[in-house]
VOVO-453091 format. One record per residue (C-alpha): residue number from 1; x, y, z. Coordinates in steps of 0.05 Angstrom, whole numbers, plus 32768, in hexadecimal, padded with zeros to 4 digits. Layout:
N
(atom NUM (X Y Z))
...
end
This chain:
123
(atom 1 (7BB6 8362 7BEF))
(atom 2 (7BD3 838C 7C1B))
(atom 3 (7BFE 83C9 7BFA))
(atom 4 (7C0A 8416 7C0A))
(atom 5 (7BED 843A 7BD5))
(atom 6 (7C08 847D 7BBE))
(atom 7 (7BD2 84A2 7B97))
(atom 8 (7BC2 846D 7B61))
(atom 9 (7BFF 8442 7B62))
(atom 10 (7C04 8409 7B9D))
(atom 11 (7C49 83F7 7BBC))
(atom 12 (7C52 83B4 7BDC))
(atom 13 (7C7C 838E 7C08))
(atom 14 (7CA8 8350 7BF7))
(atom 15 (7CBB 8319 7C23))
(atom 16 (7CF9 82E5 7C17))
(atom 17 (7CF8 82BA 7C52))
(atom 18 (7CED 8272 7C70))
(atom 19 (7CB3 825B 7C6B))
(atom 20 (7C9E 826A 7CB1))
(atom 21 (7CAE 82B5 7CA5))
(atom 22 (7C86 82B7 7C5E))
(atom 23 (7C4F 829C 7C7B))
(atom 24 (7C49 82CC 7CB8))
(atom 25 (7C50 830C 7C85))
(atom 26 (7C1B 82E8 7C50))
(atom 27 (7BEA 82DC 7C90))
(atom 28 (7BFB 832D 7CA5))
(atom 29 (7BDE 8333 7C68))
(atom 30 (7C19 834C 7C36))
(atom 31 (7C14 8316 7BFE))
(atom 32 (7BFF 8325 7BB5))
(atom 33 (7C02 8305 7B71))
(atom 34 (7BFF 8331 7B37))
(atom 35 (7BDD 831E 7AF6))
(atom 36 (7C1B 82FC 7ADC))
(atom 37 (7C1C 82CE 7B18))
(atom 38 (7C56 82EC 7B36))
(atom 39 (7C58 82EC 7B85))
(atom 40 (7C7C 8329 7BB6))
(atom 41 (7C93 82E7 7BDC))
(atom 42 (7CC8 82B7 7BD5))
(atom 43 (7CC8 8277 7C0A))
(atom 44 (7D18 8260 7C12))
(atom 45 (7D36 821C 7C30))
(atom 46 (7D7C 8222 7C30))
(atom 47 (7D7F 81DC 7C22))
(atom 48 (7D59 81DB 7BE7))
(atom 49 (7D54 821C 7BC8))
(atom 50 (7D90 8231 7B9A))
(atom 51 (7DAE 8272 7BA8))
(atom 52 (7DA7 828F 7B5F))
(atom 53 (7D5A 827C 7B6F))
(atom 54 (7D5A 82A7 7BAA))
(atom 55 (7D8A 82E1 7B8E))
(atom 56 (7D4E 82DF 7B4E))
(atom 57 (7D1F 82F5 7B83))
(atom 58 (7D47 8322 7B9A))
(atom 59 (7D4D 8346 7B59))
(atom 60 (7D04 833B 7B46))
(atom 61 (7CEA 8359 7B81))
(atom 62 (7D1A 8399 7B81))
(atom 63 (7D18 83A2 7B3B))
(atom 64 (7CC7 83A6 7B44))
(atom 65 (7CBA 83F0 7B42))
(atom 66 (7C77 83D9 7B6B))
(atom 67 (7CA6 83BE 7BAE))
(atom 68 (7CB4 83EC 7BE2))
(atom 69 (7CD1 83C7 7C18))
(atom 70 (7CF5 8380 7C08))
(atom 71 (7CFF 8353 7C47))
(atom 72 (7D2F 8324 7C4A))
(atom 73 (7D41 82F6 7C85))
(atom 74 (7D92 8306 7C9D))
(atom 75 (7DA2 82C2 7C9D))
(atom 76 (7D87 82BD 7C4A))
(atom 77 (7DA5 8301 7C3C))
(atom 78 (7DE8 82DC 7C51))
(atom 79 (7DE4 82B4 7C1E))
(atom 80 (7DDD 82EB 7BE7))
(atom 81 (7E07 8322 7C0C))
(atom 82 (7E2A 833C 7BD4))
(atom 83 (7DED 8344 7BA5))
(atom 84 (7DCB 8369 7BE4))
(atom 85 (7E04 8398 7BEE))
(atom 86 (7E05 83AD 7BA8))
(atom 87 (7DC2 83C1 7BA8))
(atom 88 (7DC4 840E 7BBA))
(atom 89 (7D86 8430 7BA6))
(atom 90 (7D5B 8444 7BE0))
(atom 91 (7D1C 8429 7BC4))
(atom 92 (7D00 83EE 7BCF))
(atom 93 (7D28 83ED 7C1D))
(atom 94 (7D44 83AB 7C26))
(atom 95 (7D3A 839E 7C6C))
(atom 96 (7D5E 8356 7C8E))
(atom 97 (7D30 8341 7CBC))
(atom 98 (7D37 82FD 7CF3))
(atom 99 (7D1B 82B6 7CE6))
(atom 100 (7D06 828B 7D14))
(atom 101 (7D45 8264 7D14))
(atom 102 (7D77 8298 7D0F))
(atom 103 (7D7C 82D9 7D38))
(atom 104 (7D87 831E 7D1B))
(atom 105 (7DD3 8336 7D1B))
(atom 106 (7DE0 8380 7D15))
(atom 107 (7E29 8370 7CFD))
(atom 108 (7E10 834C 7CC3))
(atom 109 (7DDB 837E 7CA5))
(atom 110 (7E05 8398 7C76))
(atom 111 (7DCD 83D4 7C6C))
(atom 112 (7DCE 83E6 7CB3))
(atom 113 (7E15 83DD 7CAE))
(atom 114 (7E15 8412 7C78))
(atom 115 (7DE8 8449 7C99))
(atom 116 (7E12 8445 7CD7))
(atom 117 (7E4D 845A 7CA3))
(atom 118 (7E25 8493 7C84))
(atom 119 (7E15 84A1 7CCE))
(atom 120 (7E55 84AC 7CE8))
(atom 121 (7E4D 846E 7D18))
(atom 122 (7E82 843D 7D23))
(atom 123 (7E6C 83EA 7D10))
end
């Protein structure tokens, strides 16, 4: 169980992804179940998995005061863009990382696409 711990209190890292990505972060090490069974990971197939299932993990994991970083794969966060660009708070960072299958886009990271405004930078 792999978290950073801050004097007594552990932070952790959550992973939405294919399964292939999930699986690489829970053999890094990063997986955890708490003692109400709830996992930092959610395992997506766009074919299967309904959106409101995958915007639920979303809000579980960066509504978890325990998260510090949520990753999502860009091609997921896609799919629940506008719930991901509402979220503003600094804490857990919501980070868009590539899959397997898709590469990462800069011009679709709507984070990134936000510190370049607070940055001056053009997108």
């Amino acid at each position: 169980m792999a978290g950073i711990a801050q004097r007594d209190k552990k932070f952790y890292i959550a992973v939405i992804g294919d399964e292939d990505t999930v699986t690489g972060f829970l053999l890094s090490g990063i997986g955890n179940i708490d003692s109400s069974k709830n996992a930092n990971f959610f395992v997506v197939d766009l074919k299967e998995t309904s959106i409101s299932s995958i915007e639920d993990a979303f809000k579980r994991f960066t509504r978890d005061s325990n998260m510090a970083v949520v990753l999502i794969n860009q091609n997921i966060a896609n799919e629940i863009r506008a719930e991901i660009n509402s979220f503003k708070k600094p804490i857990p960072a919501v980070l868009e990382i590539p899959s397997k299958e898709h590469p990462y886009n800069a011009t679709q990271d709507g984070i990134l696409q936000r510190v370049r405004g607070m940055l001056g930078q053009a997108t």
